[in-house]
GUMAR-144098 format. One record per residue (C-alpha): x, y, z; residue number from 1. Coordinates in steps of 0.02 Angstrom, whole numbers. Layout:
NUKOL      u      v      w seq
NUKOL      X      Y      Z NUM
...
# end
This chain:
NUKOL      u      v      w seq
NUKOL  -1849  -1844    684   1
NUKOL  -1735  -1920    584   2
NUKOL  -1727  -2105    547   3
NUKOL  -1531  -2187    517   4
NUKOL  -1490  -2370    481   5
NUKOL  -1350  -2460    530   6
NUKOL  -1289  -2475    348   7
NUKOL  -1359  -2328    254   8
NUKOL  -1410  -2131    308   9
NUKOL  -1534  -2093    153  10
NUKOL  -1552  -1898    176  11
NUKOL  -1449  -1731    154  12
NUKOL  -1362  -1599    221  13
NUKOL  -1413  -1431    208  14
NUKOL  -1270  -1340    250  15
NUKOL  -1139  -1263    163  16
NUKOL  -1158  -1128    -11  17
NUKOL  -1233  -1139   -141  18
NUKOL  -1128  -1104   -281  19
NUKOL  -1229  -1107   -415  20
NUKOL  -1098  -1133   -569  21
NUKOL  -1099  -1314   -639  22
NUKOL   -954  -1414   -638  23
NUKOL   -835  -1438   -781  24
NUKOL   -772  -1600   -802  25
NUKOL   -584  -1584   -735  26
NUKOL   -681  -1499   -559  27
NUKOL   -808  -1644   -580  28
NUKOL   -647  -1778   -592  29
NUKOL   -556  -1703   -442  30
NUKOL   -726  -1698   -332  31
NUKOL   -761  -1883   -352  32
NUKOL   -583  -1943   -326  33
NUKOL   -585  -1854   -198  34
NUKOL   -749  -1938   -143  35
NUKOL   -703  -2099   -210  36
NUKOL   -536  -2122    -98  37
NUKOL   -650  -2067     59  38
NUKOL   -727  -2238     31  39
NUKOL   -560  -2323     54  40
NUKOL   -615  -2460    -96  41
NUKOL   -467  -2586    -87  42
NUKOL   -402  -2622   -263  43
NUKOL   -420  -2808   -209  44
NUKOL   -591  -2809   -140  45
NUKOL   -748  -2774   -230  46
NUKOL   -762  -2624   -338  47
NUKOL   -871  -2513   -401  48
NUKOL   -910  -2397   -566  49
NUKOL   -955  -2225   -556  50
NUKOL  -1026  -2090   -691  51
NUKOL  -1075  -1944   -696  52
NUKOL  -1152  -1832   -851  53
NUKOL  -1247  -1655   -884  54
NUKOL  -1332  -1692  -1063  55
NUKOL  -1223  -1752  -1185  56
NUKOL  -1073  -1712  -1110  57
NUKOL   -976  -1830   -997  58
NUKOL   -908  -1739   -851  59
NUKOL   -837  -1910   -744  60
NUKOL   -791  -2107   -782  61
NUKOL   -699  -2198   -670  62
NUKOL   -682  -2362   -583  63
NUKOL   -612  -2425   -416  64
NUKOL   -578  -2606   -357  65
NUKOL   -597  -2782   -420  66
NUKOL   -709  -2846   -539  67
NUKOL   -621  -3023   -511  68
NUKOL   -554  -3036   -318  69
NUKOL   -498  -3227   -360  70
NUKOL   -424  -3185   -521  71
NUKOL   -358  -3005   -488  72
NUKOL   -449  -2929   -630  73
NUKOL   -467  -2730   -611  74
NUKOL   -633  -2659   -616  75
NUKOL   -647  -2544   -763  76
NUKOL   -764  -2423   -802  77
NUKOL   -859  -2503   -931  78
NUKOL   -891  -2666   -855  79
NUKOL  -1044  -2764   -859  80
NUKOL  -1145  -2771   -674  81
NUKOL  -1326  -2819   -618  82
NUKOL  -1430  -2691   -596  83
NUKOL  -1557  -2762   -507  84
NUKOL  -1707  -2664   -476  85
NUKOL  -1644  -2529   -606  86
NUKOL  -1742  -2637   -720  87
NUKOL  -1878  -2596   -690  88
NUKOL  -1909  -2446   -745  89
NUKOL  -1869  -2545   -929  90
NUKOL  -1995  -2651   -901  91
NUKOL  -2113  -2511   -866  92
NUKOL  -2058  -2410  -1020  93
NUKOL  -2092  -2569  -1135  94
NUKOL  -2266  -2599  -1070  95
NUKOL  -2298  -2404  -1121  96
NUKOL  -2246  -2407  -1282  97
NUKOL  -2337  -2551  -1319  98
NUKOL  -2489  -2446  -1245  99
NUKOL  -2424  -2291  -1359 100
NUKOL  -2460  -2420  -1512 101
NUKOL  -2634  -2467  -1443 102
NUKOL  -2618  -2652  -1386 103
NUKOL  -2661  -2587  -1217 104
NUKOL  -2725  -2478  -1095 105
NUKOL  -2669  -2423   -913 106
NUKOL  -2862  -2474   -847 107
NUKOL  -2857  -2636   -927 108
NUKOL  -2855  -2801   -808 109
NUKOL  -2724  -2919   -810 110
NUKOL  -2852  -3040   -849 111
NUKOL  -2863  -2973  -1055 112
NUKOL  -2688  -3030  -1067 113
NUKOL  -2657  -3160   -931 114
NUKOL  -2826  -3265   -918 115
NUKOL  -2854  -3358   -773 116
NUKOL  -2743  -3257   -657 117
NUKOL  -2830  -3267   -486 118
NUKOL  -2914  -3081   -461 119
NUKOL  -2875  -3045   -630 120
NUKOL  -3011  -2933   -670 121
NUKOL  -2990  -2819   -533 122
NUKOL  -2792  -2802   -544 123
NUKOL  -2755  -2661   -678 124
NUKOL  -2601  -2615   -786 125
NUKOL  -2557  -2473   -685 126
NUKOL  -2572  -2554   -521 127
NUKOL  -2448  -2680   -585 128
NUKOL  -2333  -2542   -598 129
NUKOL  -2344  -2415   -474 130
NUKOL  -2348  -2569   -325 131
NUKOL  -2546  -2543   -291 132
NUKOL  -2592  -2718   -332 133
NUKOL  -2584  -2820   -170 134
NUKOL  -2518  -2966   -231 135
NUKOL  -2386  -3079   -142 136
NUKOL  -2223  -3006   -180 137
NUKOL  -2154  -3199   -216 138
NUKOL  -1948  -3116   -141 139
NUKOL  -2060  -3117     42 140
NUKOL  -2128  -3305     36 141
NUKOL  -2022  -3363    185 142
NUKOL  -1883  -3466    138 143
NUKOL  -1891  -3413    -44 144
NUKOL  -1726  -3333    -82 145
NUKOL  -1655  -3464    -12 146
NUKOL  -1658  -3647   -130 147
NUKOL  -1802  -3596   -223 148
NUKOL  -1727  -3444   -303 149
NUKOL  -1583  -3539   -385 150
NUKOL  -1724  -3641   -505 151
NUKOL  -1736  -3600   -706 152
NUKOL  -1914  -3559   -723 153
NUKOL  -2002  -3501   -858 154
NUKOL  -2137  -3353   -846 155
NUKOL  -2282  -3480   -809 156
NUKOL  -2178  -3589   -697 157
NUKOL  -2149  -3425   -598 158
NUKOL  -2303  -3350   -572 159
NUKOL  -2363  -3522   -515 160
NUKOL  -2231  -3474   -361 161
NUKOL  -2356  -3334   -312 162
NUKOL  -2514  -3346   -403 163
NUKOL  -2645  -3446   -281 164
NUKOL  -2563  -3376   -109 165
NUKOL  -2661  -3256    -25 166
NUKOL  -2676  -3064    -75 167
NUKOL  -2580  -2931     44 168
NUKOL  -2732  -2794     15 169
NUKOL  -2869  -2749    -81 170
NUKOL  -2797  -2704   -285 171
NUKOL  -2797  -2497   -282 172
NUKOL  -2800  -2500    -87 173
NUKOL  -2637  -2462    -42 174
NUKOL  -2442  -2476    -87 175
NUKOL  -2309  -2607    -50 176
NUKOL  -2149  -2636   -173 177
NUKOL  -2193  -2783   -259 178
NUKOL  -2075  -2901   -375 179
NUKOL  -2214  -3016   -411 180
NUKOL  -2296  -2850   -495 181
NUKOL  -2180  -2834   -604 182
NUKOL  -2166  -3025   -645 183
NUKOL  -2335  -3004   -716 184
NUKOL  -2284  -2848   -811 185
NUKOL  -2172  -2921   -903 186
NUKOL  -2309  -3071   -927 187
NUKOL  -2406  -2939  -1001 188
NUKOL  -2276  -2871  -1101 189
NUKOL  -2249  -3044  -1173 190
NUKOL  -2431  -3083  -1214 191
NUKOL  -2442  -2912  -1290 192
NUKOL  -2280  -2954  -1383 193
NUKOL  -2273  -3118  -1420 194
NUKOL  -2092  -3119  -1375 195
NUKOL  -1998  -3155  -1202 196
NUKOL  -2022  -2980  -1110 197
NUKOL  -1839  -2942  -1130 198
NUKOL  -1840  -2963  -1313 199
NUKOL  -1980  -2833  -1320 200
NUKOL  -1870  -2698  -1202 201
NUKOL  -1713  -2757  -1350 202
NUKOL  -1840  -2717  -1495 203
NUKOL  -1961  -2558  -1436 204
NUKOL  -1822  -2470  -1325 205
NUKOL  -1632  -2515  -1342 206
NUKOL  -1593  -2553  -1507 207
NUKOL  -1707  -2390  -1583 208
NUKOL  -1612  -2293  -1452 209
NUKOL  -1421  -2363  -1496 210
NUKOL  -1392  -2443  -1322 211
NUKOL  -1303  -2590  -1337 212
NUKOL  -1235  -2632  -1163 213
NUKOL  -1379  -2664  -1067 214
NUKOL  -1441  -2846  -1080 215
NUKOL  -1542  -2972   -997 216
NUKOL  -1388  -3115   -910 217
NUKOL  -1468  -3253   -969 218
NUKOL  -1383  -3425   -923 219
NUKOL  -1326  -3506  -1068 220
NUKOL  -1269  -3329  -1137 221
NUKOL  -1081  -3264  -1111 222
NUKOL  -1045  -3085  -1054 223
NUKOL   -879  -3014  -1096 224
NUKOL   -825  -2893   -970 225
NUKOL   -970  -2967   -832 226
NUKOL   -895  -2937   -644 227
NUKOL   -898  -3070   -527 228
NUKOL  -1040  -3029   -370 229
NUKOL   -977  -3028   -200 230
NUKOL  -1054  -3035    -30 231
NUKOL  -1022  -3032    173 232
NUKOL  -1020  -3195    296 233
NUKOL  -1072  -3163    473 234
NUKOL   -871  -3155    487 235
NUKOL   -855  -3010    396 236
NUKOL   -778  -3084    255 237
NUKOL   -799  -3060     87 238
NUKOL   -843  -3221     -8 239
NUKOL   -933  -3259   -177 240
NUKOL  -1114  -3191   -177 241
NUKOL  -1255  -3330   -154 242
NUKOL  -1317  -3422   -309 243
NUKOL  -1466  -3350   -418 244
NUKOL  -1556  -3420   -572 245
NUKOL  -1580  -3256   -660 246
NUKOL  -1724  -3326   -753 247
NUKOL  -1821  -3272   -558 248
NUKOL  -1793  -3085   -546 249
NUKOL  -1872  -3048   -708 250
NUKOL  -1931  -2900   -777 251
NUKOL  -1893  -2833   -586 252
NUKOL  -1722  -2856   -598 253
NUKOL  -1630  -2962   -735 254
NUKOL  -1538  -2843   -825 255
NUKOL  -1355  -2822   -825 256
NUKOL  -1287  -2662   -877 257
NUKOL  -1132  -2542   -871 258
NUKOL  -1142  -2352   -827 259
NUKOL  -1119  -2277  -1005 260
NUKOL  -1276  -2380  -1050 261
NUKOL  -1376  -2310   -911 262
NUKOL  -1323  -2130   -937 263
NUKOL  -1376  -2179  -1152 264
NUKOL  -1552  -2239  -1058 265
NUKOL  -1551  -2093   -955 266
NUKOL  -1552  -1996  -1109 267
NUKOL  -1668  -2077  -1236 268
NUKOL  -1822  -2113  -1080 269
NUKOL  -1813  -1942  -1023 270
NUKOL  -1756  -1851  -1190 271
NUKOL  -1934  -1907  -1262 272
NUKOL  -1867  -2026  -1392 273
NUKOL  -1941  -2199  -1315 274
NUKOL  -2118  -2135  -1247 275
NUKOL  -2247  -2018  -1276 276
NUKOL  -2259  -1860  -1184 277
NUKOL  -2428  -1909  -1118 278
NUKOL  -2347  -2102  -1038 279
NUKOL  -2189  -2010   -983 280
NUKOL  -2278  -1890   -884 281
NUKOL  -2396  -2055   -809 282
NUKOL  -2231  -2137   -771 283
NUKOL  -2150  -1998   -664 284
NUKOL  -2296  -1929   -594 285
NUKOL  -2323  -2038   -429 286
NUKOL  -2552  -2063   -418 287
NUKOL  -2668  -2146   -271 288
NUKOL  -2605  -2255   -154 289
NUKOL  -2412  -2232   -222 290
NUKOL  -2407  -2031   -201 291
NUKOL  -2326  -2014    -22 292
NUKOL  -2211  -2156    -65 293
NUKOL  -2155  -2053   -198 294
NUKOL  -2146  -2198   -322 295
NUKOL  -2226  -2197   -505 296
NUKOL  -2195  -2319   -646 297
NUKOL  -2012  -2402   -604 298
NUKOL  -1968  -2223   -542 299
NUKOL  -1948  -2146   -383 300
NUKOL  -1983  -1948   -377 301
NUKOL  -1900  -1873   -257 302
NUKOL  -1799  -1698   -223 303
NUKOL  -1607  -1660   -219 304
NUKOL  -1577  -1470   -200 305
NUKOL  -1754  -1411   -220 306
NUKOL  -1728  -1493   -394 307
NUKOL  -1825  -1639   -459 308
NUKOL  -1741  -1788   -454 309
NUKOL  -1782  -1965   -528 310
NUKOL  -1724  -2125   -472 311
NUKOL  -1675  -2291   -443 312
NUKOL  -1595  -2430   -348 313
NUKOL  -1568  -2605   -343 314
NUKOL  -1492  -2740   -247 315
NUKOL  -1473  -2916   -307 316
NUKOL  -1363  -3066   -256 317
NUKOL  -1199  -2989   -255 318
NUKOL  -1233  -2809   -334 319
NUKOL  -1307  -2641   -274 320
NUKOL  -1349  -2514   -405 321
NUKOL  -1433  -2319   -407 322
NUKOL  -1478  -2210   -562 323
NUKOL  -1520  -2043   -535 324
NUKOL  -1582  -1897   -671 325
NUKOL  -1599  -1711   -618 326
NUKOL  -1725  -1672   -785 327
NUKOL  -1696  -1479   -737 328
NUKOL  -1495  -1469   -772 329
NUKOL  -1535  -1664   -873 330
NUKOL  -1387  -1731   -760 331
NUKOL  -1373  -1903   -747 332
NUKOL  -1284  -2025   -598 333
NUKOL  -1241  -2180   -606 334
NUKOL  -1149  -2310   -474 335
NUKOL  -1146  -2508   -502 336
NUKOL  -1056  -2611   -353 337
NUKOL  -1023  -2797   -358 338
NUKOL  -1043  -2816   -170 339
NUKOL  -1209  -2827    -78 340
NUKOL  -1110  -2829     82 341
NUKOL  -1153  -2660    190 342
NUKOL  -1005  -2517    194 343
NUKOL  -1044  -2427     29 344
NUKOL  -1184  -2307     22 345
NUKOL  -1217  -2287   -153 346
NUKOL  -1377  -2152   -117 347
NUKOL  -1262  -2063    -15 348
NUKOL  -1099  -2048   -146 349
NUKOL  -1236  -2019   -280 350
NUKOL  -1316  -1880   -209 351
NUKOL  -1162  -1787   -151 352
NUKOL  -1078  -1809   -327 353
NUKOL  -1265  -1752   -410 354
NUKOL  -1269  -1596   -296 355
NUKOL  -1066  -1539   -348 356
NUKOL  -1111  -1565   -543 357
NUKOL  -1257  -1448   -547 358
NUKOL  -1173  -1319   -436 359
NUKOL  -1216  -1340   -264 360
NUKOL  -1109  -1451   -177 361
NUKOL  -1151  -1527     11 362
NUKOL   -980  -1464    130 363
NUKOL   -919  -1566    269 364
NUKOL   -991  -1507    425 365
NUKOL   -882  -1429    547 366
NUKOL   -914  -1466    733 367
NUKOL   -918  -1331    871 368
NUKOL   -903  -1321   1055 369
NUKOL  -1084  -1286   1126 370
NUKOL  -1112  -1242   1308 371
NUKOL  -1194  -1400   1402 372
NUKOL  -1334  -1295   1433 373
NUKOL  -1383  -1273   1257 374
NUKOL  -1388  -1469   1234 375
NUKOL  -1484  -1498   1394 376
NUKOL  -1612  -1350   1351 377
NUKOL  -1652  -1479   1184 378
NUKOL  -1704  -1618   1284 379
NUKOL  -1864  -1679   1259 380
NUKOL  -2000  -1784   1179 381
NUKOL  -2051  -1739    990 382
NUKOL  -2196  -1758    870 383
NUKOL  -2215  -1738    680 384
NUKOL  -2392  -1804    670 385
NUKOL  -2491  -1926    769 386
NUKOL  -2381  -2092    703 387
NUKOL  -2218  -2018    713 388
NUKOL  -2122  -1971    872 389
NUKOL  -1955  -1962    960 390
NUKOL  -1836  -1914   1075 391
NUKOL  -1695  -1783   1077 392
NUKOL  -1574  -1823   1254 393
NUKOL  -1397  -1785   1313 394
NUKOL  -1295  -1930   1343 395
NUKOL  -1119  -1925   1373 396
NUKOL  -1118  -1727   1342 397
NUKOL  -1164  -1772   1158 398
NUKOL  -1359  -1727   1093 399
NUKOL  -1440  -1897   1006 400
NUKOL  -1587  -1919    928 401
NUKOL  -1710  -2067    917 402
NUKOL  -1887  -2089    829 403
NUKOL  -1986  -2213    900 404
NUKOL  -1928  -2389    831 405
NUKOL  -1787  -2325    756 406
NUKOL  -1583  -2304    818 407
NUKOL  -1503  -2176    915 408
NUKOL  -1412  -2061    815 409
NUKOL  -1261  -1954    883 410
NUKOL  -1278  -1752    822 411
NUKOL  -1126  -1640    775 412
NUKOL  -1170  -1469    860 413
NUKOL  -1148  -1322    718 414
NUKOL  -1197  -1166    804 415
NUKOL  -1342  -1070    822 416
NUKOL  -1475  -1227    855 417
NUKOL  -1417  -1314    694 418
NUKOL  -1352  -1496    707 419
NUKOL  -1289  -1650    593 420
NUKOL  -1275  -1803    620 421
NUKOL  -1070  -1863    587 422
NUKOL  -1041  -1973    420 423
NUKOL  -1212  -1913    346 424
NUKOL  -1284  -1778    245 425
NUKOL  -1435  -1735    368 426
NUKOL  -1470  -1593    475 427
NUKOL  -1604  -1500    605 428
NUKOL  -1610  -1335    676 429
NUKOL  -1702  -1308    840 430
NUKOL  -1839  -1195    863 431
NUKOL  -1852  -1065   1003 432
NUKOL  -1995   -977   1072 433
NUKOL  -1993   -818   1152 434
NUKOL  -1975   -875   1311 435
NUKOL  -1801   -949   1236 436
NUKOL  -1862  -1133   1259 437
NUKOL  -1850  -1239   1131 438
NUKOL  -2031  -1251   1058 439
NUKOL  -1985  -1386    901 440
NUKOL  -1857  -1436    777 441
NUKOL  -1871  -1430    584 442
NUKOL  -1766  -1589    494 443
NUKOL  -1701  -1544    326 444
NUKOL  -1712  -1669    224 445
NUKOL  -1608  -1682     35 446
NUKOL  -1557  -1510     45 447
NUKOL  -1724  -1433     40 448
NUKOL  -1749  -1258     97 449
NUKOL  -1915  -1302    179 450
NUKOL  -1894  -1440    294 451
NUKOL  -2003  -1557    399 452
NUKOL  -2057  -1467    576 453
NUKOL  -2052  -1583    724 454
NUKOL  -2157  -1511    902 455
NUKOL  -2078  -1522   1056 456
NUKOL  -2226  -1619   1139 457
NUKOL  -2155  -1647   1333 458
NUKOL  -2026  -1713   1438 459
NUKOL  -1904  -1859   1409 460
NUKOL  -1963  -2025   1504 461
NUKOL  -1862  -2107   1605 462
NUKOL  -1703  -2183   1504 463
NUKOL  -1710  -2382   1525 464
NUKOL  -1604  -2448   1637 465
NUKOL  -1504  -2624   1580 466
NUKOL  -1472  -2771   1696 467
NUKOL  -1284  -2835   1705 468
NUKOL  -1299  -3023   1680 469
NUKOL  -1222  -3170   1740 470
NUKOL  -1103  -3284   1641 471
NUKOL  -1229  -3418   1652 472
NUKOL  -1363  -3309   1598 473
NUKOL  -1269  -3263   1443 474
NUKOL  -1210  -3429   1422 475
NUKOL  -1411  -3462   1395 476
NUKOL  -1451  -3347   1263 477
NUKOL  -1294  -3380   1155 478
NUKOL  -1349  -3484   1022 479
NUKOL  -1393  -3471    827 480
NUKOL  -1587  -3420    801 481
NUKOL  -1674  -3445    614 482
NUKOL  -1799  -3397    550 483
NUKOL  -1861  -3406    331 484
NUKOL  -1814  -3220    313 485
NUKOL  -1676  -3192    432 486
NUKOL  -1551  -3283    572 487
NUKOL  -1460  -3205    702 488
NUKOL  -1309  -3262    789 489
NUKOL  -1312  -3223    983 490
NUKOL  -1100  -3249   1059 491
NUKOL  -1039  -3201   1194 492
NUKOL   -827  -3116   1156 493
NUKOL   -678  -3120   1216 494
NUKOL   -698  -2975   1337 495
NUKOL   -891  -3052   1396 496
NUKOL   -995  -2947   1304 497
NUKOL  -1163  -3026   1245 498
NUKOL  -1156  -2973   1035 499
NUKOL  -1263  -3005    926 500
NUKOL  -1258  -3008    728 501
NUKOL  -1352  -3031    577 502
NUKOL  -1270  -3106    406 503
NUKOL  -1196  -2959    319 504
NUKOL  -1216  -2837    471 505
NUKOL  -1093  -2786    602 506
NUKOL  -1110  -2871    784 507
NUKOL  -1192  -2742    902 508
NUKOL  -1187  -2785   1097 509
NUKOL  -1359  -2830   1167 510
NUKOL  -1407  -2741   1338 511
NUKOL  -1523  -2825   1454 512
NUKOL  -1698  -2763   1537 513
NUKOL  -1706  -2937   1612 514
NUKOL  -1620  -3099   1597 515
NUKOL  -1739  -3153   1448 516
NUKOL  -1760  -2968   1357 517
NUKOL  -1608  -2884   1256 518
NUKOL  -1612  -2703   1165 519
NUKOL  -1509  -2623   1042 520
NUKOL  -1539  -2453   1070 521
NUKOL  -1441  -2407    898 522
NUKOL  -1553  -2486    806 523
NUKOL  -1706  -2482    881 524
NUKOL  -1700  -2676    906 525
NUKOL  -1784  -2795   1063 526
NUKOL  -1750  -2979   1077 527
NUKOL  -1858  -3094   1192 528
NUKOL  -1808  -3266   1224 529
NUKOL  -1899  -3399   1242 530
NUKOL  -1892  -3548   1342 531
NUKOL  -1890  -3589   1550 532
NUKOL  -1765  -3464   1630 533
NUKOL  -1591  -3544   1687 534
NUKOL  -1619  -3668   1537 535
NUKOL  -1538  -3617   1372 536
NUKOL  -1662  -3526   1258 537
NUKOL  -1786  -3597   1136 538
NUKOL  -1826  -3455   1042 539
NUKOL  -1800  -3251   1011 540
NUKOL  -1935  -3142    954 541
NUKOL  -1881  -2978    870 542
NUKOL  -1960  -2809    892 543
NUKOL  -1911  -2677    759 544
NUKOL  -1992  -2542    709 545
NUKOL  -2175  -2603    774 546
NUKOL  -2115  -2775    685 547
NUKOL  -2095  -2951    736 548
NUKOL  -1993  -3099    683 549
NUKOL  -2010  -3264    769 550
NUKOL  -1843  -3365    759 551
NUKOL  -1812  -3547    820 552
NUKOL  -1645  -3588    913 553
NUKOL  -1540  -3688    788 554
# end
């Protein structure tokens, strides 16, 4: 059953032909314009760079927007952006060609190079980088990336942030993306090094390799060609992105790049020139714990086609970022954007411009009329395993989908069983038995020919019905409610609709089981207040995705 956010749809359509010829550069051009003015990027809002490569041969450049709204400065294509989590797959590289010298092993504890570290001895090398170390992710201490993130620290001063609080899980039990991982990494790296961790990725990876515009935005350090960052208020507006001493993201995310030094990176990692064959394969190879999250050392392996596909993304105070490499055709993707504000999906734009360069392009599905019948006959409740259900049910004569915790998600009808969902590159086919009911759906996910088979398990429950509330029962849940990671702003508008909205997220309209319990049935989201009933509330609790977050009323 497939899962859709509110701001980004992460898998692909399999429809359309498979051409199979690669595309020259003026086909490649035309494709992402095209793409590119789909996204309706206003030349005086925040832009965005774009490139796209096969090899050594450049097959698109472009750029779209502003790099400077205030000063109505162009984005260009070569211009300097964070990269965010991008970085780490630097940091990872460094630490493996210092083990490709000897000065270290994957096995060895973080206690040989960082004595005293609490746990030390247990915590390994490679569970700092494949996320298997259970400890405190220091972006997740509540309240953190608010104040606290705008401090210089230093490495120490940093890891003091995290170091003593208590462990998430055992190290080597399981997986959890973890900045303060890679905060010790690069900790490592220095020890190792004797040099600040960044210095090391400048001495045993760029400069040997000719790259020259990636760099670590230090403070006191000027950047010529740097875009400005840009974020969202609760308005919608876009205003400057919140403030960030990048001395805190590290080896997990400090670097500030442009696309023709990613696509150069691209080239030297996975062309064999920084690592040996032996740490490469380690580093895309996802082990333990890490293997169904697909993730190895600063690398995601996933699948676009039925062809491999590494990758990365990142999202820091005022940029998003995604690099993608197809090893098979060596093609190369990159897309920097200097808003973190939703409304771009970089995986999205990335993918579809990956699958046109090697040949197979994604189409734009085409909806047909379906008899009412053949949506009705889908109804039904959905299994993929024991942890993952759904629902597929007519509403409105249109087929939706929901798994369990997640949003409802509309479905374009194809033809013959197949449907996808509008604005997104995913698609499922229903399964009939030979009594001509359907038996289970398959979900294809990034274009793969295989899919993921969903049971039909029973019949839908009763749909939930919502409560039409008073004016003065509104009037009690409107209010401001905060919380370290997260505040949302309950209003009622000008046409009496209760709405609610998150910073940086669109307002959705909340729909009552009682006076004191709210849904969002797109998202998946429940909101219990708190507090005496006819009195204004106290508190909301949210439910998402078997989740809770306790807020205070402001």
């Amino acid at each position: 059953m497939p899962v859709l956010p509110v701001v980004a749809l992460l898998s692909l359509l399999m429809g359309g032909a498979r051409a199979g010829t690669p595309a020259s550069p003026a086909a490649m051009t035309a494709y992402a314009n095209q793409l590119l003015d789909a996204q309706k990027i206003a030349a005086d809002g925040p832009g965005v760079t774009v490139l796209v490569a096969r090899s050594d041969q450049l097959l698109y450049k472009g750029a779209r927007g502003a790099a400077s709204i205030e000063l109505g400065v162009p984005m260009q294509p070569d211009q300097l952006l964070r990269i965010g989590s991008v970085a780490k797959q630097f940091a990872a590289a460094a630490l493996l060609k210092q083990i490709d010298d000897g000065k270290a092993r994957l096995d060895d504890p973080v206690a040989k190079f960082l004595p005293g570290y609490p746990n030390g001895a247990r915590i390994t090398l490679l569970q700092l980088l494949n996320h298997t170390s259970g400890v405190k992710s220091y972006t997740s201490i509540p309240g953190y990336m608010g104040n606290p993130v705008r401090r210089d620290l230093s490495t120490a001063e940093l890891i003091q942030e995290f170091k003593d609080l208590p462990v998430d899980f055992a190290p080597g039990e399981k997986w959890a993306y973890n900045n303060s991982g890679y905060v010790l990494l690069g900790a490592v790296v220095e020890a190792i090094s004797g040099q600040r961790w960044h210095e090391s990725v400048d001495s045993l990876l760029l400069k040997p390799a000719g790259i020259t515009s990636v760099h670590c935005q230090a403070g006191d350090k000027l950047f010529k060609g740097m875009a400005q960052g840009y974020t969202q208020n609760p308005q919608g507006q876009v205003v400057p992105a919140g403030l960030l001493s990048m001395t805190q993201p590290h080896a997990a995310g400090a670097l500030i790049a442009n696309t023709e030094g990613l696509w150069r990176w691209n080239r030297a990692l996975h062309g064999g020139k920084l690592i040996g064959k032996a740490s490469y394969e380690r580093m895309i190879t996802p082990e333990g714990p890490a293997k169904p999250h697909h993730y190895g050392f600063g690398l995601a392996a996933g699948r676009l086609r039925d062809e491999a596909m590494l990758s990365h993304g990142g999202g820091i105070h005022g940029f998003v970022s995604t690099l993608n490499y197809l090893p098979t055709s060596q093609t190369t993707v990159v897309i920097l954007h200097n808003s973190d504000a939703p409304g771009f999906n970089l995986d999205l734009v990335a993918r579809k411009l990956a699958a046109f360069a090697i040949g197979e392009p994604f189409v734009e599905p085409q909806p047909v009329a379906v008899p009412a019948e053949q949506l009705q006959s889908a109804e039904g409740l959905y299994a993929r395993d024991d942890k993952l259900t759904g629902t597929l049910r007519v509403k409105d004569g249109v087929l939706q989908s929901q798994r369990s915790g997640g949003g409802i998600s509309p479905l374009m009808p194809l033809g013959k069983d197949r449907f996808a969902v509008p604005d997104s590159l995913s698609e499922l086919q229903l399964e009939r038995g030979a009594d001509g009911k359907v038996a289970a759906l398959r979900f294809f996910n990034n274009g793969d020919s295989a899919g993921e088979r969903w049971v039909r398990t029973g019949e839908l429950p009763a749909e939930r019905v919502f409560l039409t509330l008073s004016a003065s029962q509104k009037q009690a849940l409107a209010g401001e409610y905060v919380a370290p990671q997260l505040s949302i702003k309950v209003f009622i508008d000008d046409k009496g609709r209760l709405l609610g909205q998150a910073p940086g997220q669109p307002s959705f309209e909340l729909l009552a089981s009682t006076p004191r319990q709210v849904h969002v049935p797109q998202v998946g989201t429940q909101l219990d207040f708190g507090g005496e009933e006819g009195q204004p509330a106290t508190s909301a609790t949210l439910t998402q995705g078997g989740q809770t977050l306790a807020m205070l009323r402001k």
